[in-house]
N, C-alpha and C positions, 0 to 999 in steps of 0.2 A: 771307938768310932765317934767322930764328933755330930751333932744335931744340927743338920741347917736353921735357919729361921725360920722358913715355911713362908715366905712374903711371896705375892703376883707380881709379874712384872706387870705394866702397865697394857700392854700387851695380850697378856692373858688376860686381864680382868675385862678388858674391852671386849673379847669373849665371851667372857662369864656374863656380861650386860647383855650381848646380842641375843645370846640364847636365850637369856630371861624373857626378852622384850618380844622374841616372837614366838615364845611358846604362851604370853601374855595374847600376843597376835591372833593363835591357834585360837584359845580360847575363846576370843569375843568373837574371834568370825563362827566359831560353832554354834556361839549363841545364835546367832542371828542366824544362821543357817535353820537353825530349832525354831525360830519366827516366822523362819519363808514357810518351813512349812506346816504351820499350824494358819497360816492363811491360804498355804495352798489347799489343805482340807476344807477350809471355809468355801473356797472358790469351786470347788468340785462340788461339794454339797448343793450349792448355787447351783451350779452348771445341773447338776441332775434333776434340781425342784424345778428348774425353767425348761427344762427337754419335758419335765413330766407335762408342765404345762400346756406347753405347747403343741405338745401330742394330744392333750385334751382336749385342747380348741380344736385343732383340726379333724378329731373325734367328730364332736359336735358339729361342726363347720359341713362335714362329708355327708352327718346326719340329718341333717336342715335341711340339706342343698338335695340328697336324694328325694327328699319327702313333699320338696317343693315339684319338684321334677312327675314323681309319681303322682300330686293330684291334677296336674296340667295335663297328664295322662288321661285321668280319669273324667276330667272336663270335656277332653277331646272325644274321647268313648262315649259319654252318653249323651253328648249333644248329636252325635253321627248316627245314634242307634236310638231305635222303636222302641226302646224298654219300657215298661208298666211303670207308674209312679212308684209304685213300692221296691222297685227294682232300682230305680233310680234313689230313690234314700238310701236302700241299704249301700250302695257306693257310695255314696256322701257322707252316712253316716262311719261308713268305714275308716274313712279320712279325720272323723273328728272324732273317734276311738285311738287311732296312731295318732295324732297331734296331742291327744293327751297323755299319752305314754312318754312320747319323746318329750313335753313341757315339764310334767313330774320325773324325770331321768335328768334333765336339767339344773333342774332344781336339785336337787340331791347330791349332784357332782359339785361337790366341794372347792376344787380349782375354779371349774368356771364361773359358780357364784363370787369366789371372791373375784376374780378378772370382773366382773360385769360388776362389782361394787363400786359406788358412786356414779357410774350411769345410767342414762332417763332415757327414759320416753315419752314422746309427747302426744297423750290420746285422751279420746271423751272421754268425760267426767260422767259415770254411766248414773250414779247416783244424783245425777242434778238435772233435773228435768231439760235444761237449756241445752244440754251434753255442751257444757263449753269444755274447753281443752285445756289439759292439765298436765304437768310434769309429775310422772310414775317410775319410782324404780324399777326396774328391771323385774327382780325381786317379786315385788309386789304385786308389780301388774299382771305377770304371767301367773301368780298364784287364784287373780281373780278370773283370768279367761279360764283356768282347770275349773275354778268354782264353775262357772257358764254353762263347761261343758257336760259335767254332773248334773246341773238344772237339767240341762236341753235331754240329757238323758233319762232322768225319774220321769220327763213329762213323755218320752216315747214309749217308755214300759207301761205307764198310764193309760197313752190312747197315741197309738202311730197316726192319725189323722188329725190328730188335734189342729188346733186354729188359735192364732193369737191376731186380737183385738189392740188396735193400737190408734193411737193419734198422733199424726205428723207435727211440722213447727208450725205449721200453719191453722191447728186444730180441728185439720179434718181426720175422721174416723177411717178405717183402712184397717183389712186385714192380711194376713199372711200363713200361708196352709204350711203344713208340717216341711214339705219338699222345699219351699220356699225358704223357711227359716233354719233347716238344717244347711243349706247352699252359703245361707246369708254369715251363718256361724263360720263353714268352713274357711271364707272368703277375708273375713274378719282375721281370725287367726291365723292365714297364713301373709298377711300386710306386717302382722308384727311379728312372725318369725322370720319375716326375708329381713327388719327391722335387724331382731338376733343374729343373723346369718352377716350382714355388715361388722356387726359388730364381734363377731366371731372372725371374722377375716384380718379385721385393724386388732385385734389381741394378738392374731398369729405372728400378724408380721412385728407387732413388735415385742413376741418373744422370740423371734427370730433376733432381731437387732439386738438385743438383748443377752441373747446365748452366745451372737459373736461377739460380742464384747467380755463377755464372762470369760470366751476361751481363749481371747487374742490376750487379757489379762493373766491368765493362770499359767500362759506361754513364758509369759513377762518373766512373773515369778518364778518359775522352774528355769529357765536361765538362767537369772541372780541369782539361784539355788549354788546352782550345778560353777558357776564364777567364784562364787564364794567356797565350794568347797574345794576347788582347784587352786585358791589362793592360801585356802588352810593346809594343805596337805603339803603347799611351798614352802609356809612360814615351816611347821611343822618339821621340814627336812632341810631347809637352812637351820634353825636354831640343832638338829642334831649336826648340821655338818661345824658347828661352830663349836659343840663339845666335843667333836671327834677329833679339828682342831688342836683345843686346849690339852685335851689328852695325850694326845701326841707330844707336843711340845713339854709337858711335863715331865711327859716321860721317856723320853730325848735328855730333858736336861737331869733328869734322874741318873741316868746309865753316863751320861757325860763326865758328872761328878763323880760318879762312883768308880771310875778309872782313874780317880786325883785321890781317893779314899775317903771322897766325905760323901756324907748325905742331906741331898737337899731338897724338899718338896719344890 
């Protein structure tokens, strides 16, 4: 029995290219499929740190805006009612116990420190006699109203009646009784947490903005994803229909010859 030569026709070899070229195809789009999503993990992780966030603002934001709400309450109460002066601190002072809690909780929560990083406030300068007004981190400044309210505190454990001695801009002498300057505290600190509570509002919304962007993006990507592997799994089943092809016809012309008695790849 004689040995063909084993040659392609040109035909088949144009076969043997195709399927090269798009199992070449398969390949790179799987790459890139492997890219969409190692950025779609990137985008989700995003997507989760900014829902965390913005769950935190709005935390904080619920926690301000009650606490404002309940000393307007308590304004309302004891300016209506005969209470005894020490009746009336202990509500006052109750206010500037919860505003210190909620200011050190503040501080502490991590996200919203950083959200509130590079933003000021613009309040006296408590350490310059003039109180001119100054630009205070965030940060900073609520660290020193917590100091404040420590003070105001050691000096009630001290003597609930106590009396501070002061001098206006004008240099006149003037005092102010315990009731007075605990009123005077509360009032102070909640100007610069209605302050935070602003600023707790403009973080939310734009970690909202934020979050839809993250998700209307990661939609992007999981699209491209899901196009690209619908374009691989094409390439992928052209290049076999193009060896199933070459197969065929070889082995067609296999059986063709071998009814003349030769043999030819």
């Amino acid at each position: 029995m004689r040995r063909g030569k084993g040659k392609l026709s040109t035909f088949n070899w144009m076969l043997v290219l195709l399927a090269g070229i798009f199992q070449i195809t398969t390949f790179i789009l799987d790459q890139i499929v492997i890219q969409y999503e190692e950025d779609f993990r990137k985008i989700n992780f995003k997507i989760l740190s900014k829902s965390e966030s913005r769950s935190a603002y709005l935390k904080m934001n619920n926690r301000v805006s009650d606490f404002l709400l309940a000393f307007e309450n308590t304004v309302f109460l004891v300016s209506a009612s005969n209470f005894s002066e020490d009746k009336k601190k202990f509500y006052y002072f109750s206010n500037i116990f919860d505003q210190t809690r909620l200011m050190e909780d503040i501080l502490n929560d991590k996200m919203v420190i950083d959200g509130l990083s590079g933003r000021t406030i613009q309040a006296a300068d408590t350490n310059n006699y003039e109180l001119d007004q100054k630009e205070f981190s965030f940060e900073k400044y609520f660290r020193g109203l917590i100091e404040d309210n420590h003070w105001l505190t050691e000096q009630l454990e001290k003597n609930p009646d106590f009396v501070i001695k002061y001098e206006d801009l004008d240099g006149i002498e003037k005092t102010s009784s315990a009731l007075e300057t605990i009123k005077a505290y509360v009032q102070h600190n909640n100007n610069y947490l209605q302050n935070l509570l602003d600023a707790m509002a403009e973080l939310g919304i734009k970690a909202s903005s934020d979050l839809d962007n993250l998700i209307n993006e990661s939609s992007k990507i999981e699209n491209r994803k899901q196009l690209l592997l619908l374009l691989g799994v094409s390439s992928q089943l052209i290049s076999l229909l193009c060896l199933l092809i070459l197969f065929r016809r070889l082995l067609m012309n296999k059986v063709y010859k071998s009814k003349k008695g030769l043999v030819k790849l």
